[in-house]
MARRO-380651 format. One record per residue: residue number from 1; x, y, z of N, C-alpha, C in turn. Coordinates in nm, 3 decimals, always signed. Layout:
<nodes>
> num,n_X,n_Y,n_Z,ca_X,ca_Y,ca_Z,c_X,c_Y,c_Z
> NUM,X,Y,Z,X,Y,Z,X,Y,Z
...
</nodes>
This chain:
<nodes>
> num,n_X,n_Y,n_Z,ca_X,ca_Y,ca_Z,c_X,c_Y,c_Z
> 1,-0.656,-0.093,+0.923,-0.635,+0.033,+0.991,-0.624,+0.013,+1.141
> 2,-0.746,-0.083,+1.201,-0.678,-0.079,+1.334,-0.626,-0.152,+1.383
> 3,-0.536,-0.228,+1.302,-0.367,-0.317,+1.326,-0.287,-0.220,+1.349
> 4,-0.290,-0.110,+1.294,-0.200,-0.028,+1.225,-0.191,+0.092,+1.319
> 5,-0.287,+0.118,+1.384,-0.293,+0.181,+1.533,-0.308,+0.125,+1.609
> 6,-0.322,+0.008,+1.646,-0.285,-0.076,+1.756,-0.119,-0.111,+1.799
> 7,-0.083,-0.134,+1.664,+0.070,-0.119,+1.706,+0.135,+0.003,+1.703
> 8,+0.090,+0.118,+1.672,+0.140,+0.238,+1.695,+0.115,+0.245,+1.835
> 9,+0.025,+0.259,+1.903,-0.007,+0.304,+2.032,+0.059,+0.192,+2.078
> 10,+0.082,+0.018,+2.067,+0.156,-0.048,+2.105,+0.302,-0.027,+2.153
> 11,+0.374,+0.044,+2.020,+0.482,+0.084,+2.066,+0.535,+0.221,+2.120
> 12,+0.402,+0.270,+2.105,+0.448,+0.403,+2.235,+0.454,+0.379,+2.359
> 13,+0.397,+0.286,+2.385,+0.385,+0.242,+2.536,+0.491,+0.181,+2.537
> 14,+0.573,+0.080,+2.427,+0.686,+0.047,+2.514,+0.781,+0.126,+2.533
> 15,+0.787,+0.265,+2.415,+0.898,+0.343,+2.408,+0.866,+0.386,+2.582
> 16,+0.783,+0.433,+2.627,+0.726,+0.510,+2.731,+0.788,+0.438,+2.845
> 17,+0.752,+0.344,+2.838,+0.779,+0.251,+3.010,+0.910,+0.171,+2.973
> 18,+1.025,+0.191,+2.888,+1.108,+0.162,+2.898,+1.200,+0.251,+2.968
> 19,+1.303,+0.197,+3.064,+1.375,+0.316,+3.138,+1.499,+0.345,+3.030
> 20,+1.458,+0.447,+3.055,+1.639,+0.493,+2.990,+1.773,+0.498,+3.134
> 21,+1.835,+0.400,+3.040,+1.996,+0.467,+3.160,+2.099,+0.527,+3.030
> 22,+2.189,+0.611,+3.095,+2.291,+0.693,+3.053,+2.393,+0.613,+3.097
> 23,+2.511,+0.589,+3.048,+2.600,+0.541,+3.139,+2.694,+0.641,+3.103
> 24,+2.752,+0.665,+3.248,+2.858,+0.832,+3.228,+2.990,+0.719,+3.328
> 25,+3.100,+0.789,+3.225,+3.222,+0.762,+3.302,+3.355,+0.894,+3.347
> 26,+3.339,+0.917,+3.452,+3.423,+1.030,+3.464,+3.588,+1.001,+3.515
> 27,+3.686,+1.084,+3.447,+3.804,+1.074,+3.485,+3.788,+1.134,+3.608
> 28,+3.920,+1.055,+3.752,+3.926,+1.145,+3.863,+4.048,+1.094,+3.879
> 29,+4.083,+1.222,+3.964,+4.277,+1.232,+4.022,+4.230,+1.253,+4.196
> 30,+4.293,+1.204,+4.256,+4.271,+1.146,+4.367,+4.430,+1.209,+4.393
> 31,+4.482,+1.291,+4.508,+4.578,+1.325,+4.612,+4.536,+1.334,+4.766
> 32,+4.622,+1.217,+4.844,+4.627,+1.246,+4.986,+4.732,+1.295,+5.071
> 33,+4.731,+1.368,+5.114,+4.856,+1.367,+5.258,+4.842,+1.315,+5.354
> 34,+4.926,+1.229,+5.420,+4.879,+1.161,+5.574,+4.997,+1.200,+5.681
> 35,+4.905,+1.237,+5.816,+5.000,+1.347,+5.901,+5.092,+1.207,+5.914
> 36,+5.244,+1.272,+6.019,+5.346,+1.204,+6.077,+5.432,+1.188,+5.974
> 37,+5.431,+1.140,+5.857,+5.537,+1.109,+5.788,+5.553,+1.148,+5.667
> 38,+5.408,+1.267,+5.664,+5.430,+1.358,+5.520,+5.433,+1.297,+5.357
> 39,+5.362,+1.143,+5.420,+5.312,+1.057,+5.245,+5.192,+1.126,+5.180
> 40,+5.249,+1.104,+5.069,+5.162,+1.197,+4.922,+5.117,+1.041,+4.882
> 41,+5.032,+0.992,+4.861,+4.919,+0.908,+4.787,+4.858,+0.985,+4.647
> 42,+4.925,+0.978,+4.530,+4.809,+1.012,+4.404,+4.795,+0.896,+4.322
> 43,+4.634,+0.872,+4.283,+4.561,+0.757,+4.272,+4.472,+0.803,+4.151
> 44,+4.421,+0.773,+4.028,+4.324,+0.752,+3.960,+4.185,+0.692,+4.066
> 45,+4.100,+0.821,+3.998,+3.966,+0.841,+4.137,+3.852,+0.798,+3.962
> 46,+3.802,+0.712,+3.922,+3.706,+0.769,+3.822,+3.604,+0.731,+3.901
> 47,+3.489,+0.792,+3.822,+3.367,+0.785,+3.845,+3.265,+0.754,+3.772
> 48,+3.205,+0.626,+3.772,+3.098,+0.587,+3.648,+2.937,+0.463,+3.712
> 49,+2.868,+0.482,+3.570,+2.774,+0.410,+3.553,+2.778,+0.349,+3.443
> 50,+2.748,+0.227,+3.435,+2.744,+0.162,+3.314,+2.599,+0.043,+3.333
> 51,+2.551,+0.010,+3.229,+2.460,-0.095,+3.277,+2.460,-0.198,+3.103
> 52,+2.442,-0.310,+3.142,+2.425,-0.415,+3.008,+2.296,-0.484,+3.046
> 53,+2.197,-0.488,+2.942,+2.066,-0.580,+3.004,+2.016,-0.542,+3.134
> 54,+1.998,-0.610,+3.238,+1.968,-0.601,+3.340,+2.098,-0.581,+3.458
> 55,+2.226,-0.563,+3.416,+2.357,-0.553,+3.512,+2.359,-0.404,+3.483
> 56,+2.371,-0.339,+3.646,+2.369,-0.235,+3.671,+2.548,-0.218,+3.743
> 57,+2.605,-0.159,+3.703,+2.737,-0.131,+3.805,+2.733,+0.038,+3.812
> 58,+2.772,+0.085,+3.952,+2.838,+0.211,+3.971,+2.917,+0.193,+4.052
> 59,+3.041,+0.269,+3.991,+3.195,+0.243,+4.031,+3.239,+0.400,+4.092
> 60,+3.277,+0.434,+4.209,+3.346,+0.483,+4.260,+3.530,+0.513,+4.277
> 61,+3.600,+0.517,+4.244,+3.727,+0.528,+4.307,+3.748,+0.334,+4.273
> 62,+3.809,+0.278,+4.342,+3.824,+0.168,+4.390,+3.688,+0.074,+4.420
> 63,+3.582,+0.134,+4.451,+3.510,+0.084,+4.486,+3.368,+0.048,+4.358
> 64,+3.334,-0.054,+4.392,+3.219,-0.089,+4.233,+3.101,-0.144,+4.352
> 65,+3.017,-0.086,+4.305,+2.864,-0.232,+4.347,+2.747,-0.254,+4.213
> 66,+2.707,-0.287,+4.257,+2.595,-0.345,+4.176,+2.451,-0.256,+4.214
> 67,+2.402,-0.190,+4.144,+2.277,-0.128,+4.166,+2.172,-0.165,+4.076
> 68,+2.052,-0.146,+4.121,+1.886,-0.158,+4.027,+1.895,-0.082,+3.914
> 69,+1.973,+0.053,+3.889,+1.946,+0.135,+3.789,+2.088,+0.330,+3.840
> 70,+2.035,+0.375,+3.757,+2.136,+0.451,+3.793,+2.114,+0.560,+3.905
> 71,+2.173,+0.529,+4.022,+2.202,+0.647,+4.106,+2.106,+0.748,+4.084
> 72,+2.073,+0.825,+4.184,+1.981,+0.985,+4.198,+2.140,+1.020,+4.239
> 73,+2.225,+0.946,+4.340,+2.270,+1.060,+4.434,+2.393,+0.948,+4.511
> 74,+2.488,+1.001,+4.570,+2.606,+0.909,+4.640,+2.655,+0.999,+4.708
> 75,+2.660,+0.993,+4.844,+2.743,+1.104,+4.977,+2.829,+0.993,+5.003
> 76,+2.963,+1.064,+5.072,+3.061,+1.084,+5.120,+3.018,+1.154,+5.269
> 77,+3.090,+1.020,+5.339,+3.077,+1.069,+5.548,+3.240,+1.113,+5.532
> 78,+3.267,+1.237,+5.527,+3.364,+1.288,+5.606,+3.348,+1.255,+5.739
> 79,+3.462,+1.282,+5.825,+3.448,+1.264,+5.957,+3.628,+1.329,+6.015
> 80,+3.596,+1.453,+6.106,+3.666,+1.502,+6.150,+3.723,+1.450,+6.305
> 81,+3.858,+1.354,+6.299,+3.817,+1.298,+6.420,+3.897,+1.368,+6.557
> 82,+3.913,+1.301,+6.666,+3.960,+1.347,+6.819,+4.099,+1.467,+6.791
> 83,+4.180,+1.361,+6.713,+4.325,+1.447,+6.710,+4.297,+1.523,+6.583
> 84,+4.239,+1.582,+6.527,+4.168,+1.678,+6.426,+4.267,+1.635,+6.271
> 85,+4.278,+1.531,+6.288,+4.277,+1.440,+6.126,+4.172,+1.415,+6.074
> 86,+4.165,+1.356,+5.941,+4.032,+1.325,+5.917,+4.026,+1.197,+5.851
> 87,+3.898,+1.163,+5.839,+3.874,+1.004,+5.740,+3.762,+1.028,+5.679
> 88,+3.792,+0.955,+5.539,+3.638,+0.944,+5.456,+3.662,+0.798,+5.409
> 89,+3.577,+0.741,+5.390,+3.604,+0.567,+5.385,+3.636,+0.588,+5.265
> 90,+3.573,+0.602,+5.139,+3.584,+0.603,+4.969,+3.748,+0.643,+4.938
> 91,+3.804,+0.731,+5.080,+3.917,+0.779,+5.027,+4.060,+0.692,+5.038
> 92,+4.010,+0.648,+5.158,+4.148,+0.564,+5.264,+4.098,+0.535,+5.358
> 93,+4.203,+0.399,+5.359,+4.159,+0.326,+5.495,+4.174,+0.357,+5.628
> 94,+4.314,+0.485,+5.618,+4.327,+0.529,+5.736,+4.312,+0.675,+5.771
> 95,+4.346,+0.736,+5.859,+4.335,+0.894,+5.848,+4.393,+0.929,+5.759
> 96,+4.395,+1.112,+5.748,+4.470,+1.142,+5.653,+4.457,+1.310,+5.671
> 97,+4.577,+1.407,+5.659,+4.536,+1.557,+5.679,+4.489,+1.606,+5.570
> 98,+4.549,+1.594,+5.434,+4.429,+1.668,+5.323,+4.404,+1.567,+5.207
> 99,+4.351,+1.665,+5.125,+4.305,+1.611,+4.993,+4.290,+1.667,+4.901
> 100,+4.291,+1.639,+4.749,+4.205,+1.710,+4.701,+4.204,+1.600,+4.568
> 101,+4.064,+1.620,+4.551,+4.016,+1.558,+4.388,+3.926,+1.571,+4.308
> 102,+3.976,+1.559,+4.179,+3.944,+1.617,+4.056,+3.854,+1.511,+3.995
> 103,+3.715,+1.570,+3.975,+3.617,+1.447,+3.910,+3.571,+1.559,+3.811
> 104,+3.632,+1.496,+3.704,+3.570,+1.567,+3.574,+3.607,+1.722,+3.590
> 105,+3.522,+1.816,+3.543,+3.548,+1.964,+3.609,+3.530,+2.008,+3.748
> 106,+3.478,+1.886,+3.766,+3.473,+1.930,+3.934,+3.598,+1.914,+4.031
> 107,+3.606,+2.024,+4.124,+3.711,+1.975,+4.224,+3.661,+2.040,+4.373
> 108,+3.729,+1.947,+4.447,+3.721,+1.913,+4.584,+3.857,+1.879,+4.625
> 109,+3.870,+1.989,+4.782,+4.004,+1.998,+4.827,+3.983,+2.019,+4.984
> 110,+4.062,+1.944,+5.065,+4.048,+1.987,+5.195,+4.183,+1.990,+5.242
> 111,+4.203,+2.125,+5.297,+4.356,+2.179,+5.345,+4.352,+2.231,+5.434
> 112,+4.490,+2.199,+5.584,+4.464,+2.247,+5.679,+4.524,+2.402,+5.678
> 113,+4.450,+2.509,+5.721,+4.467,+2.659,+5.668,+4.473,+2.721,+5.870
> 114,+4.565,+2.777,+5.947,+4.519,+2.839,+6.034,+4.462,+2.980,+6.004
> 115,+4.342,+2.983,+6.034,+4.237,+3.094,+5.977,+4.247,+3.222,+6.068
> 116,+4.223,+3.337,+6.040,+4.191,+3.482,+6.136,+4.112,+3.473,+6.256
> 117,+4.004,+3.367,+6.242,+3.917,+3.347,+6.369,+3.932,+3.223,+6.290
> 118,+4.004,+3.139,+6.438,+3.972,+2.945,+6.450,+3.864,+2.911,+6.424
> 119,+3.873,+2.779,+6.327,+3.751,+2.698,+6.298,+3.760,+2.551,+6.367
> 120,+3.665,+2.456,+6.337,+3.693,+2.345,+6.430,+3.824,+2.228,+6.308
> 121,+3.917,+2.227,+6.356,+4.036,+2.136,+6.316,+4.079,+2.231,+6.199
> 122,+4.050,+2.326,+6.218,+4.169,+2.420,+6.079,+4.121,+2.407,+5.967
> 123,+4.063,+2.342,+5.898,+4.011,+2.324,+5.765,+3.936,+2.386,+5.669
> 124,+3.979,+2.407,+5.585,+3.882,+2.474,+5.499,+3.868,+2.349,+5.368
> 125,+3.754,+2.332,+5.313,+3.718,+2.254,+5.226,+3.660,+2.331,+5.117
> 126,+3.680,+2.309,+5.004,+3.691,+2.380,+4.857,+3.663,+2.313,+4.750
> 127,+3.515,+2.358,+4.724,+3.439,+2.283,+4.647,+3.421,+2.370,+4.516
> 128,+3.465,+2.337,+4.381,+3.414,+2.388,+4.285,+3.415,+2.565,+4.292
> 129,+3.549,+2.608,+4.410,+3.546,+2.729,+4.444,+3.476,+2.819,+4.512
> 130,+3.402,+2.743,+4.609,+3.295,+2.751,+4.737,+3.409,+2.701,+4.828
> 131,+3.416,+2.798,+4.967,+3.522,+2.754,+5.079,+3.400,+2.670,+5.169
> 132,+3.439,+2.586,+5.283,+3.331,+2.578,+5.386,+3.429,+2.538,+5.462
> 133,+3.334,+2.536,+5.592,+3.429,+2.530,+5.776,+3.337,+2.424,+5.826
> 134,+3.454,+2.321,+5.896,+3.333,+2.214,+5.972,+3.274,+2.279,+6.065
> 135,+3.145,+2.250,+6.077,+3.051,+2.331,+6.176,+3.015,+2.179,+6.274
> 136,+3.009,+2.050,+6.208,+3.026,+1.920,+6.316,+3.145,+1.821,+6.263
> 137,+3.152,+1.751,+6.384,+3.260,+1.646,+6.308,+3.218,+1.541,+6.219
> 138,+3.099,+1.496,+6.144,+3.036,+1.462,+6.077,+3.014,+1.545,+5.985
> 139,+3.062,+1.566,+5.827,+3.007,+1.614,+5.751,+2.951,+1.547,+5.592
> 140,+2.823,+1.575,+5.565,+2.852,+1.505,+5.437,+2.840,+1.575,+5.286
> 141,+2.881,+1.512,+5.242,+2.954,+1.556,+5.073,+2.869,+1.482,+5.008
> 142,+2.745,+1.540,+4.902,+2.652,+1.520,+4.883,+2.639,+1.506,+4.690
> 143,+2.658,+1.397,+4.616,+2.662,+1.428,+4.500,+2.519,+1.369,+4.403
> 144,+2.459,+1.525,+4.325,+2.345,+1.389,+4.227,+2.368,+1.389,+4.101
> 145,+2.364,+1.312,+4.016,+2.361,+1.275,+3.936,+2.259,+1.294,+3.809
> 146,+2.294,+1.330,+3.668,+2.187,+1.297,+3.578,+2.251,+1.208,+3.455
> 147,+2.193,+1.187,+3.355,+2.257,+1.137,+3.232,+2.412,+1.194,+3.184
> 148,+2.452,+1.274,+3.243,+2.597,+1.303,+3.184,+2.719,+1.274,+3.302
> 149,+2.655,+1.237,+3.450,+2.729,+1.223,+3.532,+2.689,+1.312,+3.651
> 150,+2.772,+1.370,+3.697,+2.775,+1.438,+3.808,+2.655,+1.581,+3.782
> 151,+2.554,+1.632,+3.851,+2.456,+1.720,+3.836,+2.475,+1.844,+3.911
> 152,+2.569,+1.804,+4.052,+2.559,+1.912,+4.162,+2.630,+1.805,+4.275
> 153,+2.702,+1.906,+4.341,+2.742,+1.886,+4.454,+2.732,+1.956,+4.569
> 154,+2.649,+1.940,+4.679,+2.600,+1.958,+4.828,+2.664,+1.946,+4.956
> 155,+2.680,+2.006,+5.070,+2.731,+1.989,+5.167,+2.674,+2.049,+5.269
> 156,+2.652,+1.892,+5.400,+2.606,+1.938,+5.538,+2.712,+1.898,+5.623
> 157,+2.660,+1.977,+5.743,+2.726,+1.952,+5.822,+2.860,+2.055,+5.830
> 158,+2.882,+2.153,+5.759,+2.975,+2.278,+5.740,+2.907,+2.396,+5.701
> 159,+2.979,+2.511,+5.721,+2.941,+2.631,+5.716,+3.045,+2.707,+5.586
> 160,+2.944,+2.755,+5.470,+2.982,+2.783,+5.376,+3.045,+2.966,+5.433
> 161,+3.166,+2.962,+5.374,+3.250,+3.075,+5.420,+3.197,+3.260,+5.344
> 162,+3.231,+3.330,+5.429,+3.152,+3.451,+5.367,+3.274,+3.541,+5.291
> 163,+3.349,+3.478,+5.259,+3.484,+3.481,+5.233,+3.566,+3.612,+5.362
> 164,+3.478,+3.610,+5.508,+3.570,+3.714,+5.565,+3.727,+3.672,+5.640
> 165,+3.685,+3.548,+5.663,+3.802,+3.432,+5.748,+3.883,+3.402,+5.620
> 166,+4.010,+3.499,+5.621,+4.098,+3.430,+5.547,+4.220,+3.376,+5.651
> 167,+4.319,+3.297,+5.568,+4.381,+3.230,+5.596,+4.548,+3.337,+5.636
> 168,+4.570,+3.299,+5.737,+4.690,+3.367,+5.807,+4.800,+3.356,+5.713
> 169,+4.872,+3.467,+5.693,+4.966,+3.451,+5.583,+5.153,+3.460,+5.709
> 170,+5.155,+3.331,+5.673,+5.294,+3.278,+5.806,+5.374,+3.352,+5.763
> 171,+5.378,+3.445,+5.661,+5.518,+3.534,+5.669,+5.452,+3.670,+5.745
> 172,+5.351,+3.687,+5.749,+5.323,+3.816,+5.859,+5.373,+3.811,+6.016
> 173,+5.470,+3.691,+6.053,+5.526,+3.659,+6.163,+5.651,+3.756,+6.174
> 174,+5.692,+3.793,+6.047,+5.811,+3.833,+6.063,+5.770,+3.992,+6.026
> 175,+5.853,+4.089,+6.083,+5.870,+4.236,+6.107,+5.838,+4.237,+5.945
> 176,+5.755,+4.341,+5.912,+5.706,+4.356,+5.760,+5.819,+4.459,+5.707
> 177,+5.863,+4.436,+5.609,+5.968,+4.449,+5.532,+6.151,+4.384,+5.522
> 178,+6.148,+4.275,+5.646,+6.190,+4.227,+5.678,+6.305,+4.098,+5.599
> 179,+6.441,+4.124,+5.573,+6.517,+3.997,+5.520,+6.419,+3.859,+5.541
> 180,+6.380,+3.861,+5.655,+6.295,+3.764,+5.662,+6.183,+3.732,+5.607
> 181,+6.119,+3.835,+5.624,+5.939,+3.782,+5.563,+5.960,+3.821,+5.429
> 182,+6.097,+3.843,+5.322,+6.094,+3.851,+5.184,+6.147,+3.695,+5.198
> 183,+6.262,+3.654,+5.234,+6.267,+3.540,+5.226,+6.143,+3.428,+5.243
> 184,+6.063,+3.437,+5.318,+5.924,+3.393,+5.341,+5.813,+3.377,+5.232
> 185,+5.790,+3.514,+5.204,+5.742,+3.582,+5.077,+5.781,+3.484,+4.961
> 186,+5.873,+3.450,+4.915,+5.973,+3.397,+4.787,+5.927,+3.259,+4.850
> 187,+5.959,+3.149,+4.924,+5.957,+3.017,+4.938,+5.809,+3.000,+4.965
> 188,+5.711,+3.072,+4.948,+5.550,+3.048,+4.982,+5.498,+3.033,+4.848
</nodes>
């Protein structure tokens, strides 16, 4: 009998202090625009964890490392720079005016919008159908993680929109009812 609960309680303890990992792999679609010459970049963006034995990998986009176990959490440094382009390293090596990408059901989009009241570099960023405005030129894009992948996505460094700043509609340039602003109207 107390073999017989010795290895019961034996192997609760290992069930117990063994870690569990999940390994989640997410499809992602990756689109850039880069100012001056109006190049479209679309790229397979996935997103995963996987682990064998003691080999831990989490893979980003292009990018893989080697970790202890799986992720809590992985930000993204946006960075809004001088000539109001932007860079995020994970995305491209060089600047770039927008984006947008699709991780799993999630999406993330940054487009330059001239707004009703100016924001800093025009942008509005569009998260999962949340707008936000850079409030510094540093912002970060904040993701955590549980066993199925992606848990939530966070953002500092911007100001989440109250939806009153909408976006200027460029055919209101022209006299309203106008050959023009229908022509406008139709190619928008």
């Amino acid at each position: 009998m107390l073999t017989t609960l010795s290895r019961s309680i034996l192997l609760s303890l290992l069930l117990v202090s063994l870690p569990s990992f999940a390994d989640f792999n997410i499809d992602g679609k990756l689109k850039l625009t880069y100012p001056y010459d109006d190049e479209i970049k679309e790229v397979p963006f996935p997103l995963s964890y996987s682990h064998e034995n003691d080999d831990h990998t989490f893979s980003i986009g292009p990018h893989t490392f080697q970790v202890t176990g799986q992720p809590e959490s992985y930000s993204f440094a946006l960075i809004l720079k001088d000539n109001n382009f932007v860079w995020l390293q994970e995305l491209s090596d060089r600047e770039f005016e927008s984006f947008s990408l699709e991780l799993g059901e999630h999406k993330l989009k940054l487009v330059k919008r001239v707004l009703n009241k100016p924001v800093k570099g025009d942008y509005i960023l569009t998260i999962d159908g949340v707008d936000y405005f850079f409030n510094n030129t540093l912002t970060q894009i904040n993701f955590t993680f549980d066993d199925d992948g992606i848990a939530g996505i966070s953002v500092y460094g911007m100001i989440a929109s109250l939806g009153m700043n909408k976006a200027k509609n460029p055919c209101d340039e022209f006299d309203k009812g106008s050959e023009e602003q229908k022509k406008c109207e139709l190619n928008d």
